[in-house]
C-alpha positions in Angstrom: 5.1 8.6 -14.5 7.0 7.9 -17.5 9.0 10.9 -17.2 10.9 8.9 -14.1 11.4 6.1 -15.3 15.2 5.1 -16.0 17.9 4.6 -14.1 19.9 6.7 -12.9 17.0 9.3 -11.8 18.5 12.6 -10.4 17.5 14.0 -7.1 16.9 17.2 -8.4 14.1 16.2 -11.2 12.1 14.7 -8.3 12.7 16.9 -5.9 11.9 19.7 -7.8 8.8 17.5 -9.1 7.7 17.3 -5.6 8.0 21.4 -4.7 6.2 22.4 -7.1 3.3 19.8 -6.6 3.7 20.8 -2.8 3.7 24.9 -4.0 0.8 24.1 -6.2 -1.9 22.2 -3.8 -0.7 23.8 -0.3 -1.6 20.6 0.8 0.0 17.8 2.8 1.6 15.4 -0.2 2.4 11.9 0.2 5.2 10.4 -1.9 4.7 7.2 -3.8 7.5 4.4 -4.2 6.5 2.1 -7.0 8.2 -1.1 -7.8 11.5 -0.9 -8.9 11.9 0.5 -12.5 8.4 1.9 -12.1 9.2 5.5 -10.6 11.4 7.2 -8.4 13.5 4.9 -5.6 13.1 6.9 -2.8 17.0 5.8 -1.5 18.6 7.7 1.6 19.4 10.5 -0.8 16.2 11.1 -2.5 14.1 10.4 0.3 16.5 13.4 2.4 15.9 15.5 -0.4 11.8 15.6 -0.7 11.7 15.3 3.1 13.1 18.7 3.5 9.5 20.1 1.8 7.6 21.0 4.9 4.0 19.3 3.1 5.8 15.6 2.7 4.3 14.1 5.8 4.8 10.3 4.2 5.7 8.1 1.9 3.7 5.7 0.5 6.2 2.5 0.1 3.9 0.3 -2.2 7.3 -1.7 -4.3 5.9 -5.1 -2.9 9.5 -5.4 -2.4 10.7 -6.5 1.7 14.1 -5.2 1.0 12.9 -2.0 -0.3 10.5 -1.7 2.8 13.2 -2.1 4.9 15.5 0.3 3.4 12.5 3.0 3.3 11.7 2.5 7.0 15.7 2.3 7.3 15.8 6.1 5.6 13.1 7.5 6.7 14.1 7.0 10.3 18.4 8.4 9.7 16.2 11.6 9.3 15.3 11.8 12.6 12.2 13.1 14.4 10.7 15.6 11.8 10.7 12.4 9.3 8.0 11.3 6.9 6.4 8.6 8.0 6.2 5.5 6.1 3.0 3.6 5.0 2.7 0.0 3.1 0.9 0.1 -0.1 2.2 -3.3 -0.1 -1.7 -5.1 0.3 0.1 -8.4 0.5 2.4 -8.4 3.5 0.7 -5.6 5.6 1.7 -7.2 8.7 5.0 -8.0 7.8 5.6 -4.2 6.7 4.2 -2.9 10.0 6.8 -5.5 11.7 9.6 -3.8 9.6 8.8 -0.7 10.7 5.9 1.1 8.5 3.8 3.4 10.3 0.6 2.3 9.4 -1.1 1.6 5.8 -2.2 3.1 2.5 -3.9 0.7 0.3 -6.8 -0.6 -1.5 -7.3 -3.9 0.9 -8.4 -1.9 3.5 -12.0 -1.0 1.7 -13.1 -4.4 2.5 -11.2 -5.1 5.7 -11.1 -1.6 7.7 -11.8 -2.6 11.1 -9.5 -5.4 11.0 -6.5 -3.8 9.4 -6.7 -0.7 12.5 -6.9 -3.8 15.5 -3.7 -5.3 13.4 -1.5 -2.1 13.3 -2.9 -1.2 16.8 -2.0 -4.9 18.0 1.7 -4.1 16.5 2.2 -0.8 18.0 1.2 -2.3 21.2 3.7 -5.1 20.8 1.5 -7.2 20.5 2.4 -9.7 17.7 0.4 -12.7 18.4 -2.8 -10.6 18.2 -1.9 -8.8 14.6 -0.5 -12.0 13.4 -3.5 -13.8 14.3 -5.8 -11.4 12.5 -3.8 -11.2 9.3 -3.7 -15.1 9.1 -7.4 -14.9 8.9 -7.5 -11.9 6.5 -4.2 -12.2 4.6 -4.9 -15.2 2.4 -8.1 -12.5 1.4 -5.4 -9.8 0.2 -2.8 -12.9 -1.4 -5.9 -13.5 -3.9 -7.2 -10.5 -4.6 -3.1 -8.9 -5.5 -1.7 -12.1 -7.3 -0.9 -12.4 -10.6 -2.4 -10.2 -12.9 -2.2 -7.7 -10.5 -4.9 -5.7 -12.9 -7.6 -8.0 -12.1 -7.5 -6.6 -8.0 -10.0 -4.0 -8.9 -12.3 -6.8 -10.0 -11.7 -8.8 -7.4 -12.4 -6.3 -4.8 -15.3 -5.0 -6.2 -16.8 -8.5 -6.2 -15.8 -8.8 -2.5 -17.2 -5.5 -1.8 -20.7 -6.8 -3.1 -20.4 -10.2 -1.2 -20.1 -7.6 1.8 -23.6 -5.8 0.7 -21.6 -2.2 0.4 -22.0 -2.2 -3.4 -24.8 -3.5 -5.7 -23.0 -4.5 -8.4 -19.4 -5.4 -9.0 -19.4 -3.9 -12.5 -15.7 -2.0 -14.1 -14.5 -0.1 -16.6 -13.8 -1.0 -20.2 -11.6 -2.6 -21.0 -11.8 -4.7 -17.6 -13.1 -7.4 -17.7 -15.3 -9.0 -14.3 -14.3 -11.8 -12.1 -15.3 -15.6 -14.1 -17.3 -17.5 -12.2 -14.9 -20.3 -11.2 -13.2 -17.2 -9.4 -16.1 -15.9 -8.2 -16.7 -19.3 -6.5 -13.4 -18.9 -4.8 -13.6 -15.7 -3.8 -16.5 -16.6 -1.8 -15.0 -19.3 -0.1 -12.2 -17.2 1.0 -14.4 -15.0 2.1 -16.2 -17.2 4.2 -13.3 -18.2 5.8 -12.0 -15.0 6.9 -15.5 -14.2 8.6 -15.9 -11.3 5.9 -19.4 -12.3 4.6 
């Protein structure tokens, strides 16, 4: 939201933000760390501040940032047992977030890859790292394509995957995106293949 961006962002914009959105929906509400720069930085003081509104039951920690994870998972847990848990929208280093610490996950990558993304957070929470680290070395290089560089062009990307998977029928978007070329679509494919997707 533009109106948060700039540094330094009180607590009290965003926490006010936040009650009334939570006042508004009687809902549960989910907060949403951007990159840095891009929104609110949901530090120890901010994150203590929204956390006392009885409908945040997460934050969504999407900065693609480790260090930022970290510190999220790092404040969320000072707040003790009534905390908001914290998900990666981080689609490229899921199972390094759930290793830091992150709850479970809240992202896009998980409309082509459901099944496998539950057995690797499951396979973390059970301790189990070899098992989660061997799936995401099959799927991971799958997410690493899809959200590089421009990260716009995921929503092609995944749509094409999706119709390599036979859940959609065509992998058409929006103006003013534009599809995958073919040259991508060739590698898309391939990657596909090789993480047993298609």
């Amino acid at each position: 939201m533009p109106t948060f961006l700039g540094t330094p962002l009180p607590a009290a914009m965003v926490y006010e933000f936040h009650a009334a959105v939570a006042e508004a929906g009687e809902l549960p509400m989910i907060a949403f760390q951007f990159p840095r720069g891009w929104g609110p930085d949901y530090d120890a003081e901010m994150l203590a501040a929204v956390a006392r509104l009885p409908a945040l039951v997460a934050i969504k920690e999407s900065s693609f940032d480790a260090g930022m994870t970290m510190q999220a998972v790092a404040n969320s847990a000072a707040l003790g047992v009534d905390r908001p848990g914290v998900l990666t929208g981080s689609d490229t280093f899921i199972f390094e977030a759930l290793t830091m610490g992150c709850d479970g996950a809240l992202i896009g990558f998980a409309a082509m890859l459901t099944g496998e993304i539950v057995e690797m957070q499951r396979a973390v929470a059970e301790g189990d790292l070899n098992r989660g680290k061997q799936i995401w070395d099959r799927i991971g290089p799958v997410a690493r394509f899809c959200w590089r560089a421009p990260i716009r062009d995921f929503r092609p990307r995944v749509k094409e995957l999706l119709k390599l998977q036979g859940h959609l029928p065509c992998a058409a978007v929006r103006a003013p995106q534009l599809g995958v070329s073919d040259a991508e679509r060739r590698q898309l494919k391939q990657i596909a293949a090789a993480a047993t997707m298609i």
